[in-house]
C-alpha positions in Angstrom: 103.9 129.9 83.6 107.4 128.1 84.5 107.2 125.0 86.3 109.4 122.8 88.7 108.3 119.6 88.3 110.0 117.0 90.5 109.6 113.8 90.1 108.9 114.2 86.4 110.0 111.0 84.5 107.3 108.9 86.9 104.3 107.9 86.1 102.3 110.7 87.1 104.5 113.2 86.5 105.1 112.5 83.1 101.5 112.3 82.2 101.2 115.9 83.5 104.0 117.6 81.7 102.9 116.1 78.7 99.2 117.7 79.8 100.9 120.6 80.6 102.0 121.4 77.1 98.7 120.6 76.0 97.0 122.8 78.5 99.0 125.5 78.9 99.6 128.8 76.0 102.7 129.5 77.5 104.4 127.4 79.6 108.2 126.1 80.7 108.7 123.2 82.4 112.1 121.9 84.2 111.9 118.3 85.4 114.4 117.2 88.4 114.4 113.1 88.5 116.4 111.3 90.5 115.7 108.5 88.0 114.8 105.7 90.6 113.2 103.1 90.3 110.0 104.1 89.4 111.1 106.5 86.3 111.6 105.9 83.1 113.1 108.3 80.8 111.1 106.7 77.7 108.3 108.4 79.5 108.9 111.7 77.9 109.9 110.2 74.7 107.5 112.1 72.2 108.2 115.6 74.0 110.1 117.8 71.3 109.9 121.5 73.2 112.6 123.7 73.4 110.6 125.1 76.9 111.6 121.9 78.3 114.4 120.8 80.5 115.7 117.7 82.1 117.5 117.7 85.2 118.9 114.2 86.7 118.9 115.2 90.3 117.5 114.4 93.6 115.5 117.0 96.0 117.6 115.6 98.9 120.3 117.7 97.2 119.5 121.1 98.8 121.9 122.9 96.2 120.2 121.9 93.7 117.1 123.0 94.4 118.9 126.7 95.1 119.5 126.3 91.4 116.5 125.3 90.4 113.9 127.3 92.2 114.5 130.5 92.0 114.1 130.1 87.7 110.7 129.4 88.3 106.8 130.2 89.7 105.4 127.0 90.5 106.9 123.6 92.1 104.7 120.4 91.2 106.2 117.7 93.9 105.4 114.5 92.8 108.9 113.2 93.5 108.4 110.4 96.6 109.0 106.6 96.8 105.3 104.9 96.1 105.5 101.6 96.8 104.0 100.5 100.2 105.1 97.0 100.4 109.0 98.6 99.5 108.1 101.2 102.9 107.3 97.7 104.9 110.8 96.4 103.7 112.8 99.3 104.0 110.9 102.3 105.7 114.4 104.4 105.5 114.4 105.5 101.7 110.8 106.8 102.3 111.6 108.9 104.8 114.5 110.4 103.1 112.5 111.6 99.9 109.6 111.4 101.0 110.1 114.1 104.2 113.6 114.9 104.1 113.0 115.9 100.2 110.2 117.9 101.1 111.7 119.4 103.7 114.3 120.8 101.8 112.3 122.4 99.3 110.7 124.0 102.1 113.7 125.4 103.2 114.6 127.0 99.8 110.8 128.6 99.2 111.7 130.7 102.7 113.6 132.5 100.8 111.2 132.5 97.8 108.0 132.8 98.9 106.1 134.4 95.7 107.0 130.6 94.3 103.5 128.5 94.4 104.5 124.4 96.0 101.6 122.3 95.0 102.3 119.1 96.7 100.8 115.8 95.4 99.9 113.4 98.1 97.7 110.6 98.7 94.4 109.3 99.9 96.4 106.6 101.6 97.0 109.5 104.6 93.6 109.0 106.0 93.8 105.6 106.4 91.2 102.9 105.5 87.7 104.2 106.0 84.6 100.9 105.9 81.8 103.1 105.4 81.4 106.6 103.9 83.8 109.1 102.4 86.9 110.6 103.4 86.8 115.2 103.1 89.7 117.1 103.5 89.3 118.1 107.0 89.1 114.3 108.2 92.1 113.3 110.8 95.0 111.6 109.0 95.7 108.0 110.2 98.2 106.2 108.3 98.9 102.5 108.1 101.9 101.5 106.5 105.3 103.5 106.2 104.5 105.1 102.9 101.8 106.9 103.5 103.0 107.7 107.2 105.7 109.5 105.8 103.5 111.4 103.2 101.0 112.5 106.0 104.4 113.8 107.7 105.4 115.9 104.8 101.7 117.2 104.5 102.1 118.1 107.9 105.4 120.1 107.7 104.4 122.0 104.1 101.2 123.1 106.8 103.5 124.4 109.8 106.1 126.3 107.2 103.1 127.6 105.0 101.8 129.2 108.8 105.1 129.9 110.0 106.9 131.2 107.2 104.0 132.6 104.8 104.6 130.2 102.1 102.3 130.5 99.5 101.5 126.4 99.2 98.1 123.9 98.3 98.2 119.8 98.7 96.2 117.5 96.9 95.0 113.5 97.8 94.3 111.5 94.8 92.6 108.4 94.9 94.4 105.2 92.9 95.7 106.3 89.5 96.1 104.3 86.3 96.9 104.4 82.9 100.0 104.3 80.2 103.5 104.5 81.6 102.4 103.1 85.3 105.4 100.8 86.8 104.9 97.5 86.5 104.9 96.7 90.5 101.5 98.5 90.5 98.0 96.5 90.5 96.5 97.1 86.8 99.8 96.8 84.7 101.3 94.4 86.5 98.0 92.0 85.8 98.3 93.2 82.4 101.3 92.1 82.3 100.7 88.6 83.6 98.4 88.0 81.4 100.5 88.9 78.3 102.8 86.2 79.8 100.2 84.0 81.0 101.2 83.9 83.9 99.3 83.9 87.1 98.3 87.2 89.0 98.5 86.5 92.7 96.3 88.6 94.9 96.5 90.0 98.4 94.3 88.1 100.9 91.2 87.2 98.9 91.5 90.1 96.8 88.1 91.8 98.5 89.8 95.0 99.6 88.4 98.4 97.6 90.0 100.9 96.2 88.7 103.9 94.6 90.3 104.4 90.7 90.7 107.6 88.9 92.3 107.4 84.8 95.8 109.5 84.9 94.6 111.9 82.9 91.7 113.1 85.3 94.0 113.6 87.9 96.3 115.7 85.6 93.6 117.4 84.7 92.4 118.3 88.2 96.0 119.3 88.9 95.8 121.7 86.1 92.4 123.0 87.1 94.1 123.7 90.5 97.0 125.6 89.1 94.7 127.7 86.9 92.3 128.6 89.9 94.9 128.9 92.6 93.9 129.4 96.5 96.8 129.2 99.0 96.8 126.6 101.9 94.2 124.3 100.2 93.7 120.6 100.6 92.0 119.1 97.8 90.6 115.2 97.3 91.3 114.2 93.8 88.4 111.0 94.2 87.7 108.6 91.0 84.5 108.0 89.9 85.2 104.1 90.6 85.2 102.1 92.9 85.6 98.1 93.1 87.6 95.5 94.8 91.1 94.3 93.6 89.8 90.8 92.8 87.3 92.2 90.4 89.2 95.3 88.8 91.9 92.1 88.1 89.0 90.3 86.3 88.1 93.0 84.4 91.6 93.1 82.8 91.3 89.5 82.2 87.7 89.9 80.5 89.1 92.3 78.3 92.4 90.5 77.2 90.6 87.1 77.1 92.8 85.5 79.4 90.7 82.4 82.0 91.8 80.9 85.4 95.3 83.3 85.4 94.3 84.5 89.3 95.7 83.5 92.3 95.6 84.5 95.7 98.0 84.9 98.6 99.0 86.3 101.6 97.7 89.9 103.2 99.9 92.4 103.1 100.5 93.8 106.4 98.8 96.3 107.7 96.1 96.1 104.4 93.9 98.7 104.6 90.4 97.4 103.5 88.7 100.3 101.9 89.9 103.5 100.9 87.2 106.2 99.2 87.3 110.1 99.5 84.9 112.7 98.6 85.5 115.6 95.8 83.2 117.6 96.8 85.3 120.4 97.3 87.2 120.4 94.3 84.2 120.4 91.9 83.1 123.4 94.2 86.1 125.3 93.2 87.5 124.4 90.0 84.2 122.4 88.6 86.5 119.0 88.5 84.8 116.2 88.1 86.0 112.8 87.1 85.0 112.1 83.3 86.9 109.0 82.3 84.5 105.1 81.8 86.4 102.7 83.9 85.7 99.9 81.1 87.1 102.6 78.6 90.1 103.6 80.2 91.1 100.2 81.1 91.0 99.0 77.3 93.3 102.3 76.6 95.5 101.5 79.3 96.0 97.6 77.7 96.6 98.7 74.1 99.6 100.9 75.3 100.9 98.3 77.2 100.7 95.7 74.7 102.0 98.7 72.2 104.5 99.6 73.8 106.5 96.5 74.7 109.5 98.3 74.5 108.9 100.2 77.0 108.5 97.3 79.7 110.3 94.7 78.1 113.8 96.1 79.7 112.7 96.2 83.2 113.7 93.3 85.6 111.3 91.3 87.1 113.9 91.0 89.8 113.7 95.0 89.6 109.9 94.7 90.5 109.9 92.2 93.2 111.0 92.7 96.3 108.6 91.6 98.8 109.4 88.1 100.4 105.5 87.6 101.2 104.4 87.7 97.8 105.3 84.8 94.8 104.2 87.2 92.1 105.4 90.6 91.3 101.8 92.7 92.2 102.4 95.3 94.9 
């Protein structure tokens, strides 16, 4: 198997080519990164595999991805900007990766269409949901920038994949975490405070939920798609977790013995107040299920951290916070 994996020195993407090699007999991977904000090229520190290849480059660059494509038989597309409260800021870079980027690898597979695009999107598309479960087949109702442009890449990889008989599946994970997450994010940035002890301020009163899957699930239900391919799918990638901010933030503090280090402050806008999604579907046809103990996973997720201080010593917090409603660096 040779895989395009954009987007690859991120969080997620890095946790899945290193699963990759794990997973996979035989498999090549080439990694395009633009190397934004949210990479990190210490990611993919430990990977020592000739079948693996590093390519600093953007998928807005459509002559790039003529190079690229054609040398392979799958594209992985996690490359996007992630950050909602960035999209409220400045909506424009979102739209450029996130639908212009997608757009042009569209463009390249009409001319390749035995190459397999799984797309990695988000449950954030639907839109906050207060009772019940989100399935594929639900209507997409975005509420902030961010997602709005990933619903409109979702819907454009749909119209080519009719129109131009591209051979393409999307999946909608619920919130990841784990090692190598940015720092803007919810879990590591309270990590972080507390290794600083410093207070971790809060949307609101920190009672939205949000559904949590462990990185390495998701990868692993990525993998699981890619091993039992069916074209023009849409797949929920749901955690087996779900709780609000204020107490997944407590948690963390439990755990690293930290008191009285939580603040709170004001909404974001837009806040959706619960997300949760049904993987129903996915277990039907790959027999995917969520495995990972919250409790569990959060301890792992800590030790790296406080392991691997190199890793976030070197990023600004200036870097990681741009929001002018929010004191504190949690996004």
């Amino acid at each position: 198997m040779r895989i395009l994996v954009t987007g690859g020195c991120g969080f997620i993407g890095s946790n899945f080519i290193l699963r990759c090699f794990e997973k996979f007999e035989n498999v090549s991977i080439i990694n395009v990164d633009a190397m934004g904000i949210g990479s990190n090229p210490l990611n993919l520190k430990e990977l020592k595999s000739s079948k693996y290849k590093f390519v600093r480059g953007n998928i807005c660059n459509k002559t790039l991805l003529e190079k690229l494509i054609p040398k392979v038989d799958h594209i992985v597309n996690f490359a996007a900007e992630s950050h909602v409260d960035r999209s409220i800021v400045n909506p424009k870079d979102f739209i450029k990766s996130n639908y212009l980027g997608v757009f042009n690898i569209l463009e390249v597979l009409r001319n390749h269409k035995k190459i397999k695009l799984l797309h990695i999107s988000t449950d954030e598309v639907y839109g906050e949901i207060l009772k019940g479960k989100h399935v594929e087949n639900d209507e997409m109702n975005p509420s902030n920038p961010y997602s709005a442009t990933k619903a409109s890449a979702e819907m454009i990889i749909r119209a080519y994949s009719r129109t131009y008989d591209l051979d393409t599946t999307i999946t909608r994970a619920t919130n990841n975490f784990g090692p190598r997450q940015f720092l803007e994010k919810l879990i590591p940035s309270t990590i972080l405070s507390a290794l600083r002890n410093e207070t971790m301020q809060l949307h609101g009163n920190g009672s939205y939920k949000r559904q949590w899957i462990y990185v390495n699930d998701h990868c692993e239900a990525l993998v699981k798609i890619l091993k039992n391919w069916k074209s023009s799918s849409i797949y929920n990638i749901a955690g087996n977790n779900e709780v609000t901010n204020l107490n997944i933030v407590k948690k963390i503090m439990k755990i690293m013995n930290k008191n009285n280090l939580i603040s709170f402050g004001p909404d974001r806008p837009g806040q959706d107040r619960r997300y949760s999604i049904s993987g129903n579907l996915l277990e039907k046809r790959t027999g995917f299920r969520a495995k990972t103990n919250l409790d569990d996973a959060l301890k792992h997720t800590i030790e790296w951290y406080v392991s691997n201080r190199k890793w976030w010593e070197k990023i600004s917090l200036q870097k990681i916070n741009p929001t002018p409603w929010l004191k504190n660096r949690q996004l």
